[in-house]
N, CA and C atoms as an extended XYZ file, in Angstrom:
369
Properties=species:S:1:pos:R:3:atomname:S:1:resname:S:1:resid:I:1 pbc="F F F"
N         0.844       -1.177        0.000 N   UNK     1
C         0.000        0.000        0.000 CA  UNK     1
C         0.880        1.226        0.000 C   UNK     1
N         0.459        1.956       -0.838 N   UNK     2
C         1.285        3.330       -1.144 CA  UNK     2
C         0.832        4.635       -0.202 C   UNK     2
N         1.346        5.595        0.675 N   UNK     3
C         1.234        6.521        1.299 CA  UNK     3
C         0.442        7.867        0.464 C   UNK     3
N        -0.236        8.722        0.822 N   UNK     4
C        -0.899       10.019       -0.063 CA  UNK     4
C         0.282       10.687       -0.478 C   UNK     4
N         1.550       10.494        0.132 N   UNK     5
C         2.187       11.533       -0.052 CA  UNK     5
C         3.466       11.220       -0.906 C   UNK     5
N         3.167       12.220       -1.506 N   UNK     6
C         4.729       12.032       -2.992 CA  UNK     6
C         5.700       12.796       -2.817 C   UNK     6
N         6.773       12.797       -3.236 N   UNK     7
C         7.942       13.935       -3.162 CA  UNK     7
C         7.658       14.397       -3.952 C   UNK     7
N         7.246       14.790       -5.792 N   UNK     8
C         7.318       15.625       -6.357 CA  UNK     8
C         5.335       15.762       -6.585 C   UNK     8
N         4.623       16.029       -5.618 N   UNK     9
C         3.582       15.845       -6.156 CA  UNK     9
C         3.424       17.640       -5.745 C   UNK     9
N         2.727       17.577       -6.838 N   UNK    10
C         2.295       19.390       -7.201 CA  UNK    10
C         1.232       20.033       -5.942 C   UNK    10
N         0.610       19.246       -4.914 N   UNK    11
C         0.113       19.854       -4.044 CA  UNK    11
C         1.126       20.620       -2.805 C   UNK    11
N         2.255       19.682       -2.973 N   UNK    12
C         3.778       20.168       -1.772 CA  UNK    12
C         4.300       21.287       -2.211 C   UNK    12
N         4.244       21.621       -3.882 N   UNK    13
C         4.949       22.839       -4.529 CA  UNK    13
C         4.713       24.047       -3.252 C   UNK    13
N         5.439       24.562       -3.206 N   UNK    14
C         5.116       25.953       -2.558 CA  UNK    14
C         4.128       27.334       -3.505 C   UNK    14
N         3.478       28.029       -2.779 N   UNK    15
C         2.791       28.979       -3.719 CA  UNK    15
C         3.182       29.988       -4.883 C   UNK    15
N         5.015       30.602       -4.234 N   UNK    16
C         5.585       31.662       -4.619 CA  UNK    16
C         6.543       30.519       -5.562 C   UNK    16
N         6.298       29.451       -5.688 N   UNK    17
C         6.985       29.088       -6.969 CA  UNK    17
C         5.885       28.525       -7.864 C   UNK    17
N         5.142       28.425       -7.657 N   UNK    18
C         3.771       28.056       -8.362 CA  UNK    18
C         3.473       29.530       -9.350 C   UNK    18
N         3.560       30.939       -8.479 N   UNK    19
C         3.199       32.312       -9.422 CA  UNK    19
C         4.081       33.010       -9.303 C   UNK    19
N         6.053       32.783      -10.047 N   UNK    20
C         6.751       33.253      -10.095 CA  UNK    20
C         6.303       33.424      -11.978 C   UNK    20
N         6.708       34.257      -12.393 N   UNK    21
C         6.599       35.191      -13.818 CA  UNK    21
C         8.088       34.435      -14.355 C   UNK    21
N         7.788       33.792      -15.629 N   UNK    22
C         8.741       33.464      -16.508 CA  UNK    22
C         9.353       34.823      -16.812 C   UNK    22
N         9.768       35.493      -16.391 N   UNK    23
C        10.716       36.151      -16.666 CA  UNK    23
C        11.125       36.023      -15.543 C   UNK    23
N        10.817       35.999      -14.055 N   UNK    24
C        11.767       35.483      -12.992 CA  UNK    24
C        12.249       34.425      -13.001 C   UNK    24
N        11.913       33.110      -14.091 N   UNK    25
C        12.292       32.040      -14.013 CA  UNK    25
C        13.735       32.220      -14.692 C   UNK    25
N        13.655       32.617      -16.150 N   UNK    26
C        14.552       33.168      -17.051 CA  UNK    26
C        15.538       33.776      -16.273 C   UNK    26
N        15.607       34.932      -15.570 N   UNK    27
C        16.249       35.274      -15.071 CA  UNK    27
C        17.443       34.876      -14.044 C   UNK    27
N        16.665       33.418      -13.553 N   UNK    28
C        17.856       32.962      -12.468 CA  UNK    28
C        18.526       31.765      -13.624 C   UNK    28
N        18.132       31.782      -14.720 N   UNK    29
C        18.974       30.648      -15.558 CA  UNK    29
C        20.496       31.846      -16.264 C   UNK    29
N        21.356       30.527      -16.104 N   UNK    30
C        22.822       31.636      -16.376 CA  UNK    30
C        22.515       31.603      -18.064 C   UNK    30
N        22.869       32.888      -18.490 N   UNK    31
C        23.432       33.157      -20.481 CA  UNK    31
C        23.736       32.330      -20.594 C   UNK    31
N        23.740       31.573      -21.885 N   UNK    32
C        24.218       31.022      -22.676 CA  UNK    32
C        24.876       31.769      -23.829 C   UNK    32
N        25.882       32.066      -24.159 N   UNK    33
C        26.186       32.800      -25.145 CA  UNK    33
C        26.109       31.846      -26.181 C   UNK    33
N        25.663       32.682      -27.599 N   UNK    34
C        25.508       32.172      -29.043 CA  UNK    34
C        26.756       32.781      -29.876 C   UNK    34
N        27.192       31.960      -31.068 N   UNK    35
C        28.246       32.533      -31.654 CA  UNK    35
C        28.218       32.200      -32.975 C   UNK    35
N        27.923       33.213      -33.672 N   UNK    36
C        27.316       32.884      -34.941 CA  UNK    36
C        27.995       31.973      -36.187 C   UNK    36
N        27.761       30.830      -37.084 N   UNK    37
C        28.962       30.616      -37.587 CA  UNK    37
C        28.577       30.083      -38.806 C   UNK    37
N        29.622       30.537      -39.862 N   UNK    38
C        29.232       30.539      -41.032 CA  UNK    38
C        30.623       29.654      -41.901 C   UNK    38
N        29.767       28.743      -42.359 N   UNK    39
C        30.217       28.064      -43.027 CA  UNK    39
C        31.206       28.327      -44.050 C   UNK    39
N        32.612       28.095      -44.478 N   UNK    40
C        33.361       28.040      -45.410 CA  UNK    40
C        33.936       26.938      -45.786 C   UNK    40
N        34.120       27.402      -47.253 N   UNK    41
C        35.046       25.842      -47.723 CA  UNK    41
C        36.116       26.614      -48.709 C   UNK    41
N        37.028       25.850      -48.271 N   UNK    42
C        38.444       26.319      -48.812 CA  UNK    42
C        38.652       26.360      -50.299 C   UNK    42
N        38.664       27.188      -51.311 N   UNK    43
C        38.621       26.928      -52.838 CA  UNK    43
C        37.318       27.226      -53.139 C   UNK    43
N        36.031       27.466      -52.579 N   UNK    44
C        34.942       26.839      -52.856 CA  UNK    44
C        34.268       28.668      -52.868 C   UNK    44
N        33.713       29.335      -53.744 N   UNK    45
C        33.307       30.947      -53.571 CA  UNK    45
C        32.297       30.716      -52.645 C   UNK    45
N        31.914       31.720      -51.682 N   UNK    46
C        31.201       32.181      -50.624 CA  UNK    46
C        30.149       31.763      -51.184 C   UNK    46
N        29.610       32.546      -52.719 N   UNK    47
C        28.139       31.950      -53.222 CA  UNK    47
C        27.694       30.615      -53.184 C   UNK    47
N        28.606       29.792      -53.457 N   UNK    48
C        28.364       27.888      -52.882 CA  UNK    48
C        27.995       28.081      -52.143 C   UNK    48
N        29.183       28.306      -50.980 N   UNK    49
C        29.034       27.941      -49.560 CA  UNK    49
C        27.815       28.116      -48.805 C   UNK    49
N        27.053       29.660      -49.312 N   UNK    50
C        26.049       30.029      -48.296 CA  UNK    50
C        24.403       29.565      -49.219 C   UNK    50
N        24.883       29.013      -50.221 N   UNK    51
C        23.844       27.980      -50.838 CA  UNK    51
C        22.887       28.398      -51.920 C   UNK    51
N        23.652       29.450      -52.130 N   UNK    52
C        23.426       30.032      -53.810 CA  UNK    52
C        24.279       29.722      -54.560 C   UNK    52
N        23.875       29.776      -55.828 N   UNK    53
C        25.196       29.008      -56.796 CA  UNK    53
C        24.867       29.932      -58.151 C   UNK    53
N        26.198       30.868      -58.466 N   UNK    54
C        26.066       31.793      -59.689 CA  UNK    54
C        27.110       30.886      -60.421 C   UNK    54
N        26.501       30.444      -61.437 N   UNK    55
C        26.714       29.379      -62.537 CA  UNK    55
C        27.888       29.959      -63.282 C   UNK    55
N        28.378       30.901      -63.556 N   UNK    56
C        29.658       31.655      -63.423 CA  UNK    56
C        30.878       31.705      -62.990 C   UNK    56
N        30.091       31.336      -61.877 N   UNK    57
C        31.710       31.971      -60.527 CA  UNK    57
C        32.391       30.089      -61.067 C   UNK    57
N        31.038       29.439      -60.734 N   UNK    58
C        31.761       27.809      -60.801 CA  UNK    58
C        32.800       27.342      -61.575 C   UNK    58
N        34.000       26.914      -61.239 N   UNK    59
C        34.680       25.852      -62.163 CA  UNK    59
C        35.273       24.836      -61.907 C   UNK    59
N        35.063       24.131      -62.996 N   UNK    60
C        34.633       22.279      -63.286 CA  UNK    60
C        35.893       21.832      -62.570 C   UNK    60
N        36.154       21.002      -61.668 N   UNK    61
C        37.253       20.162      -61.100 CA  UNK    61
C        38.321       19.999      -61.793 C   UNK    61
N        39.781       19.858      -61.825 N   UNK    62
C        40.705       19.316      -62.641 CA  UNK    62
C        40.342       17.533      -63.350 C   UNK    62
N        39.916       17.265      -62.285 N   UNK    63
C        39.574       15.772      -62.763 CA  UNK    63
C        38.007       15.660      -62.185 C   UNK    63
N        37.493       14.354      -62.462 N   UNK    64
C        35.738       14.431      -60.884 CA  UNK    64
C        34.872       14.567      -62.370 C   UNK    64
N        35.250       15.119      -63.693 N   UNK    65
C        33.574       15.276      -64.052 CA  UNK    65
C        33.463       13.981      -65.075 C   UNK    65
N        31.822       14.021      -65.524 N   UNK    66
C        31.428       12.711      -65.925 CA  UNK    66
C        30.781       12.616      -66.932 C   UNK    66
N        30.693       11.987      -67.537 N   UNK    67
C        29.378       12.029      -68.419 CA  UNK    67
C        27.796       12.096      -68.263 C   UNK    67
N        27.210       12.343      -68.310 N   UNK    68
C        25.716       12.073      -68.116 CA  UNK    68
C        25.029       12.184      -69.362 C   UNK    68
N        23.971       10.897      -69.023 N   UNK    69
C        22.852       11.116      -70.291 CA  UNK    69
C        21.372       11.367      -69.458 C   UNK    69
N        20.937       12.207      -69.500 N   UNK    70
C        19.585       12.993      -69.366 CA  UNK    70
C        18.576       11.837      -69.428 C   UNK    70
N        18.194       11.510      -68.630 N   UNK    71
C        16.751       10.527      -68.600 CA  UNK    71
C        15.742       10.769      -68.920 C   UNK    71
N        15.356       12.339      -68.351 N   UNK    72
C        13.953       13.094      -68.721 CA  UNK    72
C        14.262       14.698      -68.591 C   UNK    72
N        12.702       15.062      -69.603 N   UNK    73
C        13.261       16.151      -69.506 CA  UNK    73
C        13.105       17.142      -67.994 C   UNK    73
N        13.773       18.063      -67.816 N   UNK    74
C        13.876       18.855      -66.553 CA  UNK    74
C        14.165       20.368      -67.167 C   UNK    74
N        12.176       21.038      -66.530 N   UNK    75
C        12.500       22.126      -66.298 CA  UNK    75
C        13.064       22.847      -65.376 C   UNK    75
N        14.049       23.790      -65.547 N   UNK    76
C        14.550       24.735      -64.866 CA  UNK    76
C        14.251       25.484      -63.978 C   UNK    76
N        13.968       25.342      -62.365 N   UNK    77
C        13.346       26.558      -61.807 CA  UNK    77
C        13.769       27.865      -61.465 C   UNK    77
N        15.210       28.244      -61.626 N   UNK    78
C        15.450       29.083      -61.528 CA  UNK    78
C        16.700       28.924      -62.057 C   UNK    78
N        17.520       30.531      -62.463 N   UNK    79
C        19.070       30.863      -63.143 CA  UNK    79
C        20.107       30.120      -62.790 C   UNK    79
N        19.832       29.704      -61.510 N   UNK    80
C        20.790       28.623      -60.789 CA  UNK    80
C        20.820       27.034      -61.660 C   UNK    80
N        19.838       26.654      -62.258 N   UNK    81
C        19.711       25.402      -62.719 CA  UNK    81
C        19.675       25.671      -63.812 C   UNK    81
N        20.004       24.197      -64.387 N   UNK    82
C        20.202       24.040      -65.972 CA  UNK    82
C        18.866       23.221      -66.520 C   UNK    82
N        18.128       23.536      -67.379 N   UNK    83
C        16.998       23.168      -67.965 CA  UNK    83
C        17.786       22.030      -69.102 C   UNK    83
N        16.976       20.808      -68.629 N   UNK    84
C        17.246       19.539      -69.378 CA  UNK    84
C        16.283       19.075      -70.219 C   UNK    84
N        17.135       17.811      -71.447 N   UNK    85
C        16.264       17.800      -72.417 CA  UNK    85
C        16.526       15.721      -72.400 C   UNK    85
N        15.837       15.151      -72.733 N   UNK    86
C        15.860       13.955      -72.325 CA  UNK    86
C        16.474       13.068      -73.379 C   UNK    86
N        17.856       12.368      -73.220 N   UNK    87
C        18.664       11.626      -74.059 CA  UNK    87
C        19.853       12.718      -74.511 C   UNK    87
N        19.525       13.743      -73.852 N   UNK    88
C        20.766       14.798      -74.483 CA  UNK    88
C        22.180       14.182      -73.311 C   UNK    88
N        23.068       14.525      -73.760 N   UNK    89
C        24.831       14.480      -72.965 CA  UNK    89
C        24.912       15.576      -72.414 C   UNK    89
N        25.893       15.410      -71.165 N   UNK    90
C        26.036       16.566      -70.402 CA  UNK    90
C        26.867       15.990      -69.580 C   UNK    90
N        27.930       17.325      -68.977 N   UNK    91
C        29.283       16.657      -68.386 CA  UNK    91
C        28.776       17.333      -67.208 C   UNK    91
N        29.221       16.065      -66.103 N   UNK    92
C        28.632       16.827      -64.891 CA  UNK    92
C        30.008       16.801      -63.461 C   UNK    92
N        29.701       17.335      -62.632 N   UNK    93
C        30.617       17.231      -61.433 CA  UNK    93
C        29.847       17.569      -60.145 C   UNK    93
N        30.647       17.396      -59.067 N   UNK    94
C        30.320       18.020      -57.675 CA  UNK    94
C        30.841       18.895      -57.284 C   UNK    94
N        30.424       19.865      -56.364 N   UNK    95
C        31.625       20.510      -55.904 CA  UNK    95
C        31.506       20.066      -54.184 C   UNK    95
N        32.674       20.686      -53.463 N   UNK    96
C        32.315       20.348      -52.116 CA  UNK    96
C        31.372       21.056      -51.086 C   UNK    96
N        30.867       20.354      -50.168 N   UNK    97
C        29.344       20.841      -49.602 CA  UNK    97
C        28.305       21.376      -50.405 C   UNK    97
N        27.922       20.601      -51.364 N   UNK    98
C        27.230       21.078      -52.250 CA  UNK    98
C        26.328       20.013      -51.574 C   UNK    98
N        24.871       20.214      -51.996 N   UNK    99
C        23.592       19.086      -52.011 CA  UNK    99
C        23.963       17.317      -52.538 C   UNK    99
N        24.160       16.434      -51.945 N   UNK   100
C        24.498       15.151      -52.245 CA  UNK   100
C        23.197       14.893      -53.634 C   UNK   100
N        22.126       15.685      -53.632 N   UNK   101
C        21.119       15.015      -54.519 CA  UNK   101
C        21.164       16.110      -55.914 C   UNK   101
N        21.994       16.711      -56.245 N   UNK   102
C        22.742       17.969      -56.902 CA  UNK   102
C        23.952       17.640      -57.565 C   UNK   102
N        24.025       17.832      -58.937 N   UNK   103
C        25.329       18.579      -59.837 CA  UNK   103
C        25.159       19.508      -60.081 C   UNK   103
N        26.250       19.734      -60.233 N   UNK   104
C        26.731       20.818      -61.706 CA  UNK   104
C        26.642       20.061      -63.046 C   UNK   104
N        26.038       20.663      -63.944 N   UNK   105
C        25.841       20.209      -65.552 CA  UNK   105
C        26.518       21.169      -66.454 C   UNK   105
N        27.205       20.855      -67.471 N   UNK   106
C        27.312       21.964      -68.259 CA  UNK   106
C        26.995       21.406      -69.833 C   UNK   106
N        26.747       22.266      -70.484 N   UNK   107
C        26.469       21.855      -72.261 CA  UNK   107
C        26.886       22.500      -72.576 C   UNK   107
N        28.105       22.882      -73.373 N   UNK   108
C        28.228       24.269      -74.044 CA  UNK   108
C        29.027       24.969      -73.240 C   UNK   108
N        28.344       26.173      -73.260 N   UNK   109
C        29.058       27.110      -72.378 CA  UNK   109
C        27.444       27.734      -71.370 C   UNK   109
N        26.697       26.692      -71.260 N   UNK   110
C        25.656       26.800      -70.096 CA  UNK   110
C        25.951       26.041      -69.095 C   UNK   110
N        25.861       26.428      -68.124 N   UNK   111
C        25.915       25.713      -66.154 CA  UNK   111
C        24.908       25.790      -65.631 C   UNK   111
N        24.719       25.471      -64.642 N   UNK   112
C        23.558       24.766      -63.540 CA  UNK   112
C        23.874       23.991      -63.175 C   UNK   112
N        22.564       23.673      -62.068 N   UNK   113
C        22.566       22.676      -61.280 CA  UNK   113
C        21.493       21.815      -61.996 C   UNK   113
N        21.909       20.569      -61.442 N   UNK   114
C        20.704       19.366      -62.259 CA  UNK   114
C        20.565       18.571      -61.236 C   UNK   114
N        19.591       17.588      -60.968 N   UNK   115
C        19.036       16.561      -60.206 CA  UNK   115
C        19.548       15.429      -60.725 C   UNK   115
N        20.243       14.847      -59.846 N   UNK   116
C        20.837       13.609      -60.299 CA  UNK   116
C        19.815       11.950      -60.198 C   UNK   116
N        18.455       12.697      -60.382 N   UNK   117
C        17.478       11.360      -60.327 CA  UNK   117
C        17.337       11.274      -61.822 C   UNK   117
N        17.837       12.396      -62.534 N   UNK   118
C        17.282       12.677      -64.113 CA  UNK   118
C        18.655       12.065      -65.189 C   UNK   118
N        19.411       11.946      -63.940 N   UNK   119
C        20.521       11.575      -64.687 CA  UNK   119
C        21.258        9.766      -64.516 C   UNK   119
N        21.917        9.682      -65.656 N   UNK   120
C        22.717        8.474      -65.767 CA  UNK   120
C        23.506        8.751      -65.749 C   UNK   120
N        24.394        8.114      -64.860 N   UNK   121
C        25.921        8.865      -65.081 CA  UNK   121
C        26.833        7.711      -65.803 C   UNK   121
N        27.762        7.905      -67.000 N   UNK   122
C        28.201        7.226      -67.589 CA  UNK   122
C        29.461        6.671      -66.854 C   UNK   122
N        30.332        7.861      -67.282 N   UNK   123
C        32.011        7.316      -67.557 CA  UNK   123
C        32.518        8.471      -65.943 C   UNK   123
């Protein structure tokens, strides 16, 4: 048989901690300081890094790029991506901290990014 009485049971609470104001609660907790931090990668332009990509600044690896053949076609949603056409070639690469589900494509002298579900990667 169990006793009425609990150690943490909410009738024992005291009153003046029952209607202390979250900001008095806040108050007796110590700062935590925050420190803001921003990602870099060595070689890699700021525009990567912070997860915009000006199709420009990019260039293709010394070695790393590949072939791809286009599975389907893929519209473009924005300047950042490369609008695909289905069975077309296209040399593709990674860069570092980039999206694992993301290339770089180029045709020509056009860049973007492409979805690598659209792609086969050859050689």
């Amino acid at each position: 048989r169990f006793s009425g009485t609990f150690v943490g049971n909410a009738e024992s609470a005291s009153p003046a901690a029952a209607t202390s104001s979250p900001a008095v609660a806040a108050a007796s907790l110590p700062a935590v300081p925050t420190i803001p931090v921003v990602p870099t990668i060595v070689g890699v332009p700021n525009t990567v890094a912070e997860g915009v990509l000006n199709p420009n600044e990019v260039k293709p690896p010394a070695s790393g790029t590949r072939r791809a053949r286009v599975l389907y076609d893929y519209e473009a949603a924005d300047s950042t991506e490369l609008a695909l056409l289905a069975d077309e070639m296209i040399t593709v690469y990674s860069l570092p901290g980039m999206d694992p589900d993301w290339l770089i494509g180029e045709r020509g002298n056009q860049k973007g990014k492409v979805p690598v579900t659209y792609l086969e990667l050859l050689s």
